[in-house]
C-alpha positions, 0 to 999 in steps of 0.5 A: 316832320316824317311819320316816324319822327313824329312817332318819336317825338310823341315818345319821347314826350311821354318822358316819366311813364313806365319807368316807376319799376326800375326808376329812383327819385334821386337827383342828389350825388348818390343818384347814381349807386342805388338799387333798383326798387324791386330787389328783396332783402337778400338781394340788398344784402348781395348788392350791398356786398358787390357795392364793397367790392366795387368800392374798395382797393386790391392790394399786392398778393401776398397780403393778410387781407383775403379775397383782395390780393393780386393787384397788378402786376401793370393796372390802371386802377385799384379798384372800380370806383378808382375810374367810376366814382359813385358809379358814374362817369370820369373824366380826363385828366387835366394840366399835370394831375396825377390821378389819371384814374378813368382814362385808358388808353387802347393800343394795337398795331393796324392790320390792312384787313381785320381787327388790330392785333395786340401790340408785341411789347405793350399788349391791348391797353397802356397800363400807367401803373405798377406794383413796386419793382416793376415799371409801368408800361407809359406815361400819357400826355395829353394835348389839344387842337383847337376847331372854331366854329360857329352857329347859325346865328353868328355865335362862335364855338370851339371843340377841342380836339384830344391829341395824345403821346405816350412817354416814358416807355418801359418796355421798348419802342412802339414801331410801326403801325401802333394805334391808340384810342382813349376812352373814359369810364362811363356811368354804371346805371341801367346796365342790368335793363341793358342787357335784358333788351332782346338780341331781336330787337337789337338786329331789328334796328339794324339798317346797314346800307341805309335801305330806308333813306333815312341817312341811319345805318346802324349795325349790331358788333357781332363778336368773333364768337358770334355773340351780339356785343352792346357794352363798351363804348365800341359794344365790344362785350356782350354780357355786363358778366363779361365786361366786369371780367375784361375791366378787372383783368385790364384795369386792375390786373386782377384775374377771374374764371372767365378772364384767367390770364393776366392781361400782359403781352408775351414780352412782359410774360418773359421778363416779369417775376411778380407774385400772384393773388391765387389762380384765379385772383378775385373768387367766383363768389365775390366776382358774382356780387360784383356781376349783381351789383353792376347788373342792379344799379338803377336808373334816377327817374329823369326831372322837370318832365311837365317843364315846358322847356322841357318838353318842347326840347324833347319833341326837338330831340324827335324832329332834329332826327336825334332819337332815330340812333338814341331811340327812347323806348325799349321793352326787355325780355327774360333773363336768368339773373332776375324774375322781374326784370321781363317785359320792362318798359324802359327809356335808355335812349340808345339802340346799342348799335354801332355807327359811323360819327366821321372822321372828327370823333374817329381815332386810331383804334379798331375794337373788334369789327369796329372800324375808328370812326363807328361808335355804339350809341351810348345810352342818356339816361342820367346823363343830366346828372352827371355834374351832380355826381361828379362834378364836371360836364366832360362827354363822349368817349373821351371826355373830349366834349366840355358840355353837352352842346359840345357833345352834340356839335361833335356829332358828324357822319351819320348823325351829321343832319341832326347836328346840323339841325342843332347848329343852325336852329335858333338859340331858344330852340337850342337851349330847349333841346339842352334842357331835354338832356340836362332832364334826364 
């Protein structure tokens, strides 16, 4: 093992320290939606007011309930539990469920050079619903491909790849050129610490022409206004203010301050007569508990630490080459929102880079700078409760992945070795490493 791997491992061991101050000792299905331990009083208070906000739906403007009108005119969702129920990870719908809440679909028209630009007649997002006398944008069909494989030691597997098809369209033909790219919701713990990570430490981690050798090349989404993105399964947001503005102006339809015009694309401008829940629609005070609230969910404590099973799958996370993208350890800096949250040690297991995973997880859309096949590294922690919380195992950022192995084995590009190591290693060493993740 290398130098820097070994480092790794013995970080990764050292699975519960430091983590009391913004940790929580929950494992049970609302490990996901408490506050971190620190907050006082009246900042519960707030949380508890943006946990409200999250949870409840918008209606149709004009409505005698105040403060939650405006939905629409096209959305996904009616509110922000809708796709991350108890703040945690949705998933793919399956067979003919009608509750397709948590699965968005991304749409654009390709470009030779540059970012894809917003398709004329459906805009950036497909919006599967509508409020009543307007039609919804399209209707997803969702099919699989199968990929057999198999490990080292003989034993098969099959990845299901997603193929999806948009139908029932409202407003017009697609044309030439149209990408698509779905994505799921992910979980809503620890975003708050996310962001407090330092940009420098971000750019540090960057090694865009693999200067070392280590077969790595992450680089940081640098955003057309020149911000350093780290939210978003492409980091195509820089702030968890800005990401909550995007989601409720594409998910719900429902305007802000920073986000004021409704997410529709200048053909549905012309044609749409639809009411409106004020200029803007959600205010800035309740849009601010929502901020709070998002930025002060904490992170359960990972489980099973002094297992030995355990353990000895974290040193492999170390030695399969995983922690070199999933790096464990972080330490925040300052931020305007929170006094405490400075000089944190946390274990996110993320650098919030993007890299190249290939072409097998590479669909149709570019976001921003980022080419299809390059994904920012989605952060682990709580990511073994996710069954508990929701009750399913579907990962990546389509859910594409039954399982965490499947995750795993979907893995190509630069995380192309590390797969390999997982795929040839033997069973009891495979099932170790899985045991890490299910931890944590």
């Amino acid at each position: 093992m290398s130098g820097l791997r070994c480092i790794v491992a013995l970080t990764v061991v050292a699975l519960a320290a430091d983590l009391a101050a913004q940790g929580v000792a929950d494992a049970t299905s609302n490990a996901f939606s408490l506050p971190l331990p620190f907050l006082t009083a009246k900042e519960r208070r707030a949380f508890a007011v943006g946990n409200s906000f999250f949870k409840q739906n918008w209606v149709t403007a004009p409505a005698s309930t105040a403060g939650r009108d405006g939905l629409g005119p096209l959305f996904n969702a009616r509110s922000c539990s809708s796709c991350h129920f108890r703040d945690g990870r949705s998933q793919p719908p399956v067979d003919d469920d009608r509750d397709r809440s948590g699965l968005l679909v991304r749409i654009g028209v390709r470009q030779p050079d540059g970012p894809d630009l917003p398709h004329p007649r459906y805009g950036g997002q497909i919006q599967d619903v509508a409020v009543q006398g307007i039609a919804p944008e399209a209707s997803v069909r969702i099919g699989t491909a199968p990929r057999p494989g198999s490990y080292g030691d003989g034993e098969p597997f099959e990845l299901l790849a997603p193929e999806y098809e948009l139908r029932d369209l409202g407003y017009g033909e697609l044309g030439e050129g149209t990408v698509l790219g779905a994505r799921v919701a992910p979980q809503m713990v620890g975003l708050g610490l996310l962001e407090a990570i330092p940009v420098a430490a971000l750019l540090a981690g960057e090694d865009p022409d693999d200067r070392d050798g280590d077969g790595i090349s992450g680089r940081a989404h640098r955003l057309a206004d020149g911000a350093i993105g780290r939210f978003g399964w492409k980091a195509t947001q820089p702030t968890v203010e800005a990401q909550a503005a995007a989601a409720f102006v594409n998910d719900i339809g429902i305007t802000s301050a920073l986000e004021p015009d409704e997410a529709l694309a200048p053909s549905q401008r012309q044609q749409l007569i639809f009411a409106s829940g004020g200029a803007p629609e959600i205010e800035a005070r309740t849009f601010e508990r929502v901020v709070f609230y998002s930025r002060t969910l904490a992170v359960p404590d990972p489980r099973g630490v002094d297992d030995p099973e355990v353990r000895r799958g974290s040193a492999l996370f170390g030695e399969f080459g995983c922690a070199l993208c999933h790096v464990p350890e972080h330490t925040t800096g300052a931020v305007d929102w929170h006094a405490d949250i400075n000089e944190l040690a946390i274990r996110p297991y993320t650098d919030l880079l993007l890299h190249d995973l290939g072409e097998g997880l590479a669909d149709q859309k570019r976001d921003g700078d980022a080419l299809p096949a390059e994904w920012r590294t989605p952060p682990l922690w709580g990511i073994g409760l996710v069954p508990v919380v929701n009750g399913h195992t579907r990962y990546l950022h389509d859910g594409r992945a039954r399982d965490l192995a499947e995750a795993v084995l979907w893995h190509g590009g630069e995380a192309f070795a590390s797969r390999e190591r997982f795929r040839l290693a033997p069973r009891p060493d495979r099932a170790a490493l899985l045991a890490f993740l299910s931890s944590l």
